[in-house]
C-alpha positions as CSV (number, residue, x, y, z in Angstrom):
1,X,-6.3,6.8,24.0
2,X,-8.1,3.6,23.0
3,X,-5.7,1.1,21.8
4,X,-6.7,-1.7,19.1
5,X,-4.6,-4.9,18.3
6,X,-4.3,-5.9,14.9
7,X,-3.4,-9.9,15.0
8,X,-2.1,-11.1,11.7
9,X,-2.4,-14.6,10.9
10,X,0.7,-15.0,8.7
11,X,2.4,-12.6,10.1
12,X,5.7,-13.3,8.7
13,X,4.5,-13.3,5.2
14,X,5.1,-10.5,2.5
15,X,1.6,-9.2,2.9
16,X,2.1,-9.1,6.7
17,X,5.5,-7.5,6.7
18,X,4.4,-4.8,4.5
19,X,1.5,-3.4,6.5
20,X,3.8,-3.7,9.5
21,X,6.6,-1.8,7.9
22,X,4.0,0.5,6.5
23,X,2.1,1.1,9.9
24,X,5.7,1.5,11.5
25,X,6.8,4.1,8.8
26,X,3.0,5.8,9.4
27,X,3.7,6.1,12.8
28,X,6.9,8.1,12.6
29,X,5.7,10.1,10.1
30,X,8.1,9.1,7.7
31,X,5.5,8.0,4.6
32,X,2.3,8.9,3.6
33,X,-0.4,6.5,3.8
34,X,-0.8,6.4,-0.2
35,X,-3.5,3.5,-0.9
36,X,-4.9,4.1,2.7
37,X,-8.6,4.3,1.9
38,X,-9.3,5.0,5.4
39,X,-7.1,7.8,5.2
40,X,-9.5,9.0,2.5
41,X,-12.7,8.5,5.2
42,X,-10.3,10.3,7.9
43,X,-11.5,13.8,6.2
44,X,-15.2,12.9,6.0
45,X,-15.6,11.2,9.6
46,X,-15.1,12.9,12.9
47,X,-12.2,12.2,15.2
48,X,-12.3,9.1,17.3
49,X,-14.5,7.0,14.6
50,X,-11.8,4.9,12.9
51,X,-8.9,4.4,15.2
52,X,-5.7,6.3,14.6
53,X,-2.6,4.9,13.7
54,X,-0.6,5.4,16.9
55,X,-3.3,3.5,18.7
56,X,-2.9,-0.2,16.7
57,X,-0.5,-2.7,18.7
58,X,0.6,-5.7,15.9
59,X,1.1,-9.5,17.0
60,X,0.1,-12.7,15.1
61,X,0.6,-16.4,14.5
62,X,2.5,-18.1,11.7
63,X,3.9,-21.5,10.9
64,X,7.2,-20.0,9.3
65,X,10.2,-19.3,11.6
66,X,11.7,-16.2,9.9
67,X,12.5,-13.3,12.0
68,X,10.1,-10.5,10.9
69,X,13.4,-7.7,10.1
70,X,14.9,-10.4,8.0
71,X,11.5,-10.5,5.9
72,X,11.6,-6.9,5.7
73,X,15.1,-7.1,4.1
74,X,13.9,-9.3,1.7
75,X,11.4,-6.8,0.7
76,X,13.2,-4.2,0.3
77,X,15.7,-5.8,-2.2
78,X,12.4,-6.7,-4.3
79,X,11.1,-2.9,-4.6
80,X,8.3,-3.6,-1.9
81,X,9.8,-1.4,1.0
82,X,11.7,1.6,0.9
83,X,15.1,0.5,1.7
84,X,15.8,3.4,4.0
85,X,12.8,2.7,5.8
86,X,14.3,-0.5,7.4
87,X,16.7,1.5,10.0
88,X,14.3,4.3,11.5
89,X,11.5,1.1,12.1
90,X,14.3,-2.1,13.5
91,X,13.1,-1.4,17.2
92,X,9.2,-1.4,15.8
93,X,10.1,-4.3,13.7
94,X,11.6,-6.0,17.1
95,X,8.9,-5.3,19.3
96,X,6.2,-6.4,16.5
97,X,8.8,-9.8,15.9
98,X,8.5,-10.1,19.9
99,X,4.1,-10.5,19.8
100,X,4.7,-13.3,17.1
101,X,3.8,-16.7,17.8
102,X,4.0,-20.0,16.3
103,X,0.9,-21.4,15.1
104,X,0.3,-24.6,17.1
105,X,0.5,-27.9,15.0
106,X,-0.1,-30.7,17.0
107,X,-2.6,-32.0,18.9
108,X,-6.3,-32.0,18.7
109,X,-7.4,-28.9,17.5
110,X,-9.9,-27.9,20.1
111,X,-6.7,-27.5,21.7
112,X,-4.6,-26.0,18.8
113,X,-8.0,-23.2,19.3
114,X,-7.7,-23.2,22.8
115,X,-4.0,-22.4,22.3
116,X,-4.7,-19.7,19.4
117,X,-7.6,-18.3,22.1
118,X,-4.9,-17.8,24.5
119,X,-2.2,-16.0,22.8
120,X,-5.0,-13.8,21.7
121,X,-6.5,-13.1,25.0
122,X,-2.9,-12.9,26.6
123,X,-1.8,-10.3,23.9
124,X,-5.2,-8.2,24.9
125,X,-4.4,-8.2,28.2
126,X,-0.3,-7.2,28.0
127,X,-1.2,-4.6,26.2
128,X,-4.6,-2.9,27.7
129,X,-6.3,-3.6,24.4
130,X,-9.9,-2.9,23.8
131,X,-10.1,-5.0,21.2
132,X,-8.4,-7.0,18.7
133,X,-9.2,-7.5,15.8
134,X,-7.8,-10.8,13.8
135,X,-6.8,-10.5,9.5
136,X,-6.1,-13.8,7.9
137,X,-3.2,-12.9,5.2
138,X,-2.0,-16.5,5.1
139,X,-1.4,-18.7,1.9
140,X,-4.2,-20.1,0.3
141,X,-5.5,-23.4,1.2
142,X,-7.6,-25.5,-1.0
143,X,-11.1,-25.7,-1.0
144,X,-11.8,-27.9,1.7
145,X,-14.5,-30.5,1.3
146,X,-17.8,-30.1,3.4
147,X,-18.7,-32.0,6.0
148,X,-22.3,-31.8,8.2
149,X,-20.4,-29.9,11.0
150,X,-19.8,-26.7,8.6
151,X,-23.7,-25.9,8.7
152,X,-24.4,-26.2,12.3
153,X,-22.7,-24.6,15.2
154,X,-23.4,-27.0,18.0
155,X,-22.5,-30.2,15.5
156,X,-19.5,-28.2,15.4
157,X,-18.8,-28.1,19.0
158,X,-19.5,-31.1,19.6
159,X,-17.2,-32.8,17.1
160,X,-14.5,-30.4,18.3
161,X,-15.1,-31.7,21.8
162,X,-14.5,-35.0,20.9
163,X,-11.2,-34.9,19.6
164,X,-12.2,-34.8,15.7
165,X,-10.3,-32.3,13.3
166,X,-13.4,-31.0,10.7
167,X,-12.1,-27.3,10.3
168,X,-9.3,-26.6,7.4
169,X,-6.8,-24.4,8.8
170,X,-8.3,-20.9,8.3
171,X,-11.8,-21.8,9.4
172,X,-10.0,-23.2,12.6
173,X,-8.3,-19.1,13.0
174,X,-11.6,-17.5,12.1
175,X,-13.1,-19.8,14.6
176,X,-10.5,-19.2,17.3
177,X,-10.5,-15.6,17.0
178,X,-14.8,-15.9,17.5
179,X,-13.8,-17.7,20.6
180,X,-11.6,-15.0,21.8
181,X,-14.5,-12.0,21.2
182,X,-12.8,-11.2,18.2
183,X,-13.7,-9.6,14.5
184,X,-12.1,-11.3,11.7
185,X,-11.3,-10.5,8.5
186,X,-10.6,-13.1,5.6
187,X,-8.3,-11.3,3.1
188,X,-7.4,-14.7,1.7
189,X,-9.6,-16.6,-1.0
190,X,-9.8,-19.8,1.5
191,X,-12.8,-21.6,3.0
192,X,-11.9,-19.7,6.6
193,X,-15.0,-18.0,7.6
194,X,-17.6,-18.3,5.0
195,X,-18.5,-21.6,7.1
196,X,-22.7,-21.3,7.9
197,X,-21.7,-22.5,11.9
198,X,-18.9,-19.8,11.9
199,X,-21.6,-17.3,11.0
200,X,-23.8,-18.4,13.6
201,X,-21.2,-18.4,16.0
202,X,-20.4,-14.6,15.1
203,X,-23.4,-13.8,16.1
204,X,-23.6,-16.0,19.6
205,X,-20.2,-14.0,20.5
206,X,-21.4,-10.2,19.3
207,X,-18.5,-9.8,17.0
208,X,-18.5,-8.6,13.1
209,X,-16.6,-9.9,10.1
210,X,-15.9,-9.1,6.7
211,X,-14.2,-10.8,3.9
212,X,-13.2,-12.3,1.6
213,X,-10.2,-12.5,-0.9
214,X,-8.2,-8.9,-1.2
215,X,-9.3,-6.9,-4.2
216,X,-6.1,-5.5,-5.5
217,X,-5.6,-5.8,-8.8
218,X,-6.8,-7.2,-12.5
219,X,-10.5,-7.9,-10.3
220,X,-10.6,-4.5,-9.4
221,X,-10.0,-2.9,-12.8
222,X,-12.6,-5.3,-13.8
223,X,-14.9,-4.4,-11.4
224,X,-14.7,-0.8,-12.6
225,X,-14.9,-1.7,-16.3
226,X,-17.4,-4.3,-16.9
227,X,-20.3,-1.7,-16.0
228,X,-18.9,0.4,-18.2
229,X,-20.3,-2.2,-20.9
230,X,-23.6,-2.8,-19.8
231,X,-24.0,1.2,-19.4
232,X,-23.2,1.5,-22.9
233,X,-25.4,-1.5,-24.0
234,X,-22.4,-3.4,-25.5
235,X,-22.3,-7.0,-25.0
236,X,-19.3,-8.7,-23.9
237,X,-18.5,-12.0,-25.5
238,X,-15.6,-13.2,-23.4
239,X,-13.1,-12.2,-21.0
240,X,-9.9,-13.7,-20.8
241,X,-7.4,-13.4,-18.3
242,X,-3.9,-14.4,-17.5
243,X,-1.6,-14.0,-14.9
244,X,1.8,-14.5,-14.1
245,X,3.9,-14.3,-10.5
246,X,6.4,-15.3,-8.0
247,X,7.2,-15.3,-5.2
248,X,5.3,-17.5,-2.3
249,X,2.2,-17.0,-4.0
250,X,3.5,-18.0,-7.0
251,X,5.0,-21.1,-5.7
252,X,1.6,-21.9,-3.6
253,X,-1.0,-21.5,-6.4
254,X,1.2,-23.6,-9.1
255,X,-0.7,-26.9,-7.2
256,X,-3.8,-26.7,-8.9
257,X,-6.0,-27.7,-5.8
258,X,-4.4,-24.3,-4.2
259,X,-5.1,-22.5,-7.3
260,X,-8.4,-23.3,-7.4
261,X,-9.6,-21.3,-4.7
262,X,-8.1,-18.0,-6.3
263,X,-9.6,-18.9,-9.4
264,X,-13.0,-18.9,-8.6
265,X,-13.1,-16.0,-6.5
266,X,-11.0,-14.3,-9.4
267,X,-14.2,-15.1,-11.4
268,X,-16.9,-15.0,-9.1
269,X,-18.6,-11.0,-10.1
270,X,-17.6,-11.0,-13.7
271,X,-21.2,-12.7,-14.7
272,X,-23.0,-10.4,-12.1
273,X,-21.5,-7.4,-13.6
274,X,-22.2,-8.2,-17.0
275,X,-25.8,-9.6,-16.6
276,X,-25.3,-12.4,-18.5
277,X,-23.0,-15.7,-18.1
278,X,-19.8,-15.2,-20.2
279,X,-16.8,-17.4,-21.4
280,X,-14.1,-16.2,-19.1
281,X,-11.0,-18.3,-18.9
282,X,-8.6,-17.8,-16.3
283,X,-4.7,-19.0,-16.0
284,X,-2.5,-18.4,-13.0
285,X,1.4,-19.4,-14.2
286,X,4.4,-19.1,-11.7
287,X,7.1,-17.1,-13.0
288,X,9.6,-17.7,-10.0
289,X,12.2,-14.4,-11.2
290,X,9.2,-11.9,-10.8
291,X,9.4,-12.4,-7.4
292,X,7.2,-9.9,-5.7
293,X,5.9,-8.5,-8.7
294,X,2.9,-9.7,-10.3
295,X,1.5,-9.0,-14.5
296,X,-2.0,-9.3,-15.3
297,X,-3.0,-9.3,-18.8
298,X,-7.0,-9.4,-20.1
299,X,-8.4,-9.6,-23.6
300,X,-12.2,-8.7,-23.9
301,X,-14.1,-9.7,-26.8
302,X,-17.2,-7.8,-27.2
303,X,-19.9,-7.0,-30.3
304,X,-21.8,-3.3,-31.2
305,X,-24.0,-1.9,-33.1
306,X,-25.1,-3.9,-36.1
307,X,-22.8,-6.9,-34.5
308,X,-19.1,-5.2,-35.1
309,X,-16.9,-7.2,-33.0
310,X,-13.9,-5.3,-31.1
311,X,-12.0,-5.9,-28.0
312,X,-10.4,-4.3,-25.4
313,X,-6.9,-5.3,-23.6
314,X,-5.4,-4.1,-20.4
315,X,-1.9,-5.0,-18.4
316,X,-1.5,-4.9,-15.0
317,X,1.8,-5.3,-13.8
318,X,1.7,-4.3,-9.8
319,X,3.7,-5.2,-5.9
320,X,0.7,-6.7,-5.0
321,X,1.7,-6.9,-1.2
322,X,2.5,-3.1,-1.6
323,X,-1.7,-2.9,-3.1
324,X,-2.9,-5.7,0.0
325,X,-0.9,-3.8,2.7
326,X,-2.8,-0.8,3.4
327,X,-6.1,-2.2,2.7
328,X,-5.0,-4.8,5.8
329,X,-4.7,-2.1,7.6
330,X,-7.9,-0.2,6.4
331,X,-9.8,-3.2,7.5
332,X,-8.4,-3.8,10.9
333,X,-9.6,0.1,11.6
334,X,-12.9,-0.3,9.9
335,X,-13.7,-3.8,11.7
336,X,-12.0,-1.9,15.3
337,X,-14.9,1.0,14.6
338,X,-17.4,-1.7,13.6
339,X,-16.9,-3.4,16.8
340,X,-17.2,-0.3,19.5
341,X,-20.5,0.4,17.3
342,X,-21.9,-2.9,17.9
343,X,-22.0,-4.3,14.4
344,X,-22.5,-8.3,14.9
345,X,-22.1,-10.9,12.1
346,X,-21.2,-10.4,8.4
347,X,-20.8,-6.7,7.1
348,X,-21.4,-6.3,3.2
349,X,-20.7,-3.1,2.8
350,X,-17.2,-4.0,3.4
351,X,-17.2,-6.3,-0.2
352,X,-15.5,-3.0,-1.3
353,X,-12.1,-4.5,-0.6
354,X,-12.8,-7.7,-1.8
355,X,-12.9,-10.3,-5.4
356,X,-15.6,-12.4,-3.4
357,X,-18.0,-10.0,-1.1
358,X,-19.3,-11.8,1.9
359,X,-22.7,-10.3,2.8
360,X,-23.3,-7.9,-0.4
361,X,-23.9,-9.4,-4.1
362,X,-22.8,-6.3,-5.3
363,X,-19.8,-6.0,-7.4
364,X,-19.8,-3.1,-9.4
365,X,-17.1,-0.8,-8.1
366,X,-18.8,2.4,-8.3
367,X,-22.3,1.1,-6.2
368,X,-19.6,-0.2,-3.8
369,X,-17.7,2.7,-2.8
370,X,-20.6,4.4,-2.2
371,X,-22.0,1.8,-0.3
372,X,-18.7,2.1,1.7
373,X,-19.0,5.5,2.5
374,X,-22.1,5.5,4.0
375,X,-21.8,2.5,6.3
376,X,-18.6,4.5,7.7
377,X,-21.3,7.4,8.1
378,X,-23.7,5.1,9.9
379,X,-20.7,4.2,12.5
């Protein structure tokens, strides 16, 4: 059996945990692999295409000490993991804990890379691996300022070489994991690997990537009901949205520079849907006691025939590492079969899973799942 590596960076964080307890649980056939999207595709694809669950081996990097079962307690208390789970999975959970390193912090960071492109290539090679495919599920940075080195691989290099640090830290990942041969995967909303010399340097190496920012809850009911309005030729006036969590991510984006990243990927497709620019206010609030669970709320003002004004509102109140979870796994299979099939460079068709589509300016939910399902066909 081919074996893929799925290579988490922030691996000890509640997104990470959950697809690991989820892909342990899979494994022993203990749960079924609801919000699995590729388990969907599994029925419509031949055997062999997308790799199977048995055959993905979990490591990754993080900066946060905390033992990976103790997370997973901590989840379960919150409602994220089934409790009962946590026994049958301990020696997964140790073995998993075991491929964890620490992100390197000092030094240069061509040799922080060098370090990253190590424990990569080291975790390929313990393990027979024939490939390994890196998912970014770390907290989200601010946007980082450019500098002349983002556009240009070889100014890049070359400012890497001489001991400067011009990468934030999730363009540094994306590039290490380039380095190592590696797809990558941005689920967060951070600069990472929408850089133009990470691009090109996808394409020097062979290796495809997807991304960016996990689509998993008030942007994807809005991508499914803003083309409902322009279908029916009502005209939106304003879309308002609100939303309120806990948790590490709510503690993270209550610094407004942090926030600001989410915020405009958050908003990025709501004009494109709609056709037209619209007043769309966004809040992000941290409500530390609802811990892992997060509540959207949206008002949407929009005019009818003959000018009647009405509006709709929506809640969405959601685990959102329980919705990330199995779409972090999804994509580690879906970049794996991209990879054996020789895909190099950006693929669009994946914007599916995500607020901020690298490669595809489509946004319309419908158009994108489509879209999905036959690049899966063309693997």
């Amino acid at each position: 059996m081919r074996r893929t590596g799925l290579w988490l960076i922030g691996a000890r964080g509640s997104v990470a945990t959950t697809a690991v307890c989820g892909l342990l649980g899979l494994r022993a056939g203990l749960v079924p692999p609801t919000g699995s999207v590729t388990a969907l595709l599994d029925t419509h694809v031949p055997d062999g295409v997308l790799p199977p669950w048995d055959s993905l081996v979990v490591g990754g990097h993080d900066v946060v000490s905390t033992p990976l079962a103790k997370r997973a307690e901590h989840l379960a208390r919150a409602g994220v993991v089934p409790a009962d789970l946590l026994g049958p999975i301990a020696a997964g959970l140790a073995e998993v804990q075991a491929e964890l390193r620490d992100v390197p912090q000092l030094g240069p960071q061509v040799e922080v890379a060098a370090r990253m492109v190590a424990d990569l290539a080291s975790f390929r090679s313990r393990h027979s691996l024939d490939r390994v495919v890196v998912v970014n599920v770390a907290s989200t940075e601010p946007p980082a300022p450019p500098r002349p080195e983002h556009a240009d691989l070889a100014a890049l290099e070359r400012a890497l070489s001489s001991g400067e640090d011009v990468l934030p830290p999730s363009s540094l990942a994306a590039y290490a994991a380039f380095e190592a041969g590696c797809p990558f995967v941005d689920f967060t909303p951070s600069t990472g690997v929408t850089l133009p010399a990470l691009d090109e340097l996808a394409a020097v190496v062979g290796v495809p990537y997807a991304g960016r920012d996990g689509k998993t809850g008030e942007t994807l009911v809005r991508t499914v009901l803003a083309p409902m309005f322009t279908a029916r030729a009502l005209r939106v006036l304003s879309w308002a949205g609100t939303n309120l969590l806990g948790g590490g991510d709510g503690a993270t984006l209550e610094d407004p520079d942090h926030a600001s990243s989410k915020l405009r990927t958050k908003a990025s497709g709501l004009a494109a849907l709609l056709g037209h620019p619209v007043v769309a206010p966004l809040h992000i609030d941290n409500v530390p006691d609802l811990g892992e669970r997060k509540t959207s709320w949206d008002h949407v003002s929009f005019e009818g025939f003959l000018g009647a004004r009405m509006s709709l509102q929506f809640t969405w109140s959601g685990l959102d590492s329980a919705l990330a979870a199995p779409l972090v796994l999804d994509l580690a299979r879906l970049l794996a079969a991209a990879h054996r099939a020789g895909r190099v460079g950006v693929q669009g068709a994946l914007g599916f899973f995500f607020k901020d589509p690298l490669g595809s300016t489509e946004h319309g939910f419908a158009r994108q799942t489509r879209d999905l399902a036959e690049w899966v066909e063309g693997l």
